[in-house]
N, C-alpha and C positions, 0 to 999 in steps of 0.2 A: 939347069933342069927346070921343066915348068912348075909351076905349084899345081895344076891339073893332074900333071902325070903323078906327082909326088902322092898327091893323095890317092890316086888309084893304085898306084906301088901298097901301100902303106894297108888299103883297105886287100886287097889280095893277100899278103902277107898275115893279116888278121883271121881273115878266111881260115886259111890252111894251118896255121899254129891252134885255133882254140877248139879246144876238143868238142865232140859230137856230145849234147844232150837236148832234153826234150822236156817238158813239164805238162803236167794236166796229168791226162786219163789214158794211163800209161795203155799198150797194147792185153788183151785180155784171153786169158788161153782156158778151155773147158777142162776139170779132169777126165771127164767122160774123151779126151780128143786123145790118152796116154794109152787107153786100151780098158778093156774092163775088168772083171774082178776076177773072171774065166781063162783069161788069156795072158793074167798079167807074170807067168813065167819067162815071156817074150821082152815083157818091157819093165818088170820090177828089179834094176838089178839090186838098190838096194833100199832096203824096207827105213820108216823114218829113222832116227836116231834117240838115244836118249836126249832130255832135256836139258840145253848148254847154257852157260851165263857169258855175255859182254859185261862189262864195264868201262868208261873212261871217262873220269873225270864225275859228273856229276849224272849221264849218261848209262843208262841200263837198261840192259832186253835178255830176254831169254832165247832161244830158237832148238829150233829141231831141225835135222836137213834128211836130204833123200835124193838118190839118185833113178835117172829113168832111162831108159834106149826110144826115146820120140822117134826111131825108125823100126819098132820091135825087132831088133835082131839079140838079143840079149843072147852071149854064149854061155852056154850051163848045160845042164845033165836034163830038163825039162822043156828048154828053150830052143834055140837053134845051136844044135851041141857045136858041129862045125870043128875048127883046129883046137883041142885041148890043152895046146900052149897060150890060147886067147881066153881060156874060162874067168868066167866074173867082168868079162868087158861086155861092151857095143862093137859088134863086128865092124858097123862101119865111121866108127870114130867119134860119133854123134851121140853128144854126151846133155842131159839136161840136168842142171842141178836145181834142188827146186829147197829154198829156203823159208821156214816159217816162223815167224817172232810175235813175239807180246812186250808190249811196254807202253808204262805213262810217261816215259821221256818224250819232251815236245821239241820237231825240227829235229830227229836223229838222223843220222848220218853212215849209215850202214856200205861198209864199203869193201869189194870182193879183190883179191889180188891173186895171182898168179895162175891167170887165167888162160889158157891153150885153143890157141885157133878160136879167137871172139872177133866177129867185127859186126857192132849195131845194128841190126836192120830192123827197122819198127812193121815195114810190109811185110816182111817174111812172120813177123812177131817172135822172135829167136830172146825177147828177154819181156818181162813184164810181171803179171801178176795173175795166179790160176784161183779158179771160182768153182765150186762144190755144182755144176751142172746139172748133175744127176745123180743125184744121190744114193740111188738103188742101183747105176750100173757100176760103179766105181766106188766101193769106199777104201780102197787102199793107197789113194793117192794122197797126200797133203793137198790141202785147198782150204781156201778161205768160203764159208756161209753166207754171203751177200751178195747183192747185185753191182754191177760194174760204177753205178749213181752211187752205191754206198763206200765206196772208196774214196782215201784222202787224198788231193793232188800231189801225187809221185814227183819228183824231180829225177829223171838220170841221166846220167852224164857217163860216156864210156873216157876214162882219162888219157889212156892207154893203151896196149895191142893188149896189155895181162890186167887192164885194171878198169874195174867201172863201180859206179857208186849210186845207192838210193834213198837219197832226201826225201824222209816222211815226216809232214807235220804234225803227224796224229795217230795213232793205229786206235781204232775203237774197239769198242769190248765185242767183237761181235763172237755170234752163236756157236758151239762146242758144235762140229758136224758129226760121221759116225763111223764107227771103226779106226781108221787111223789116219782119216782125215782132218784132223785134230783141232785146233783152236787157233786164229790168230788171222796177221796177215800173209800171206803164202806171196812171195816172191819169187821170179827164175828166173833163168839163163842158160841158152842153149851155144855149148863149143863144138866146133867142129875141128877134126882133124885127119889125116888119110888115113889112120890103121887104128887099130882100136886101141893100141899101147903106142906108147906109154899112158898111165889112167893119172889123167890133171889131178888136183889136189889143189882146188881152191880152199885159200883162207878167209875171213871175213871180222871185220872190225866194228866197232861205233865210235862217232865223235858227236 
């Protein structure tokens, strides 16, 4: 076998085993793009959460999470009521979960598993970090108070078909936004699936 072809075997092979990530100035989504504060029975399916703890090892964040219908189809009593065996979903499977942390742990390592229907697309912006836009038209959504400049170089990397992960050097103190747009850095990720059930249930770690 030639040693030309070897190496091109060898570099293809590399290709397709290492998983997709990206580093810098991850993709950037508006709250104001979730729907506004009028209309958010369509697309709030559920409001943040209380305040959770990670820990591992020397490693610690706090966070709050929330989920969205990024297609406003939200099935409920206010929303698009639809099949009443589907209530509390996204009719059409399209699920955003939108996660917000605080920490002076430096280079953490925030990493999401069991994930349904994800596959990376940085064009589409299906995963990245959402930014306080407008602040009078949306305060119900988690987002972060700063400009896309003021954010730290993200690393992500999707590991797996259920698994991707977000390398922060740094999350800064930034500003307390308002209503329950709350404090931090706001990260997401949008699944997609055919039917609105089964509802995912990602989990979320630190290293």
């Amino acid at each position: 076998m030639r040693p030309t072809f070897v190496v091109l075997l060898l570099l293809c092979v590399n290709l397709f085993s290492t998983p997709a990530s990206a580093s810098g100035k991850i993709p950037i989504r508006g709250a104001s793009q979730n729907g506004l504060d009028s209309d958010a029975a369509f697309w709030n399916l559920l409001a943040p959460t209380v305040t959770l703890h990670l820990t591992a090892g020397t490693k610690t964040a706090t966070y709050t999470r929330q989920i969205v219908c990024p297609n406003k189809d939200a099935v409920s009593g206010l929303g698009t009521s639809g099949d009443p065996t589907q209530t509390g979903t996204c009719s059409s499977g399209s699920y955003m979960y939108i996660y917000q942390f605080t920490s002076n742990s430096l280079n953490a390592k925030f990493t999401f598993q069991r994930l349904v229907g994800f596959k990376a697309n940085a064009t589409a912006a299906n995963y990245g970090a959402i930014l306080c836009d407008d602040n009078s038209a949306n305060t119900l959504t988690l987002c972060t108070t700063a400009t896309a400049s003021q954010l730290p170089n993200i690393t992500f990397t999707q590991v797996n078909s259920n698994t991707v992960t977000f390398v922060v050097p740094n999350i800064p103190a930034f500003p307390a936004g308002i209503g329950n747009q709350g404090q931090g850095l706001t990260l997401f990720f949008i699944t997609t699936q055919s039917t609105g059930l089964p509802l995912p249930s990602p989990t979320v770690g630190i290293q």
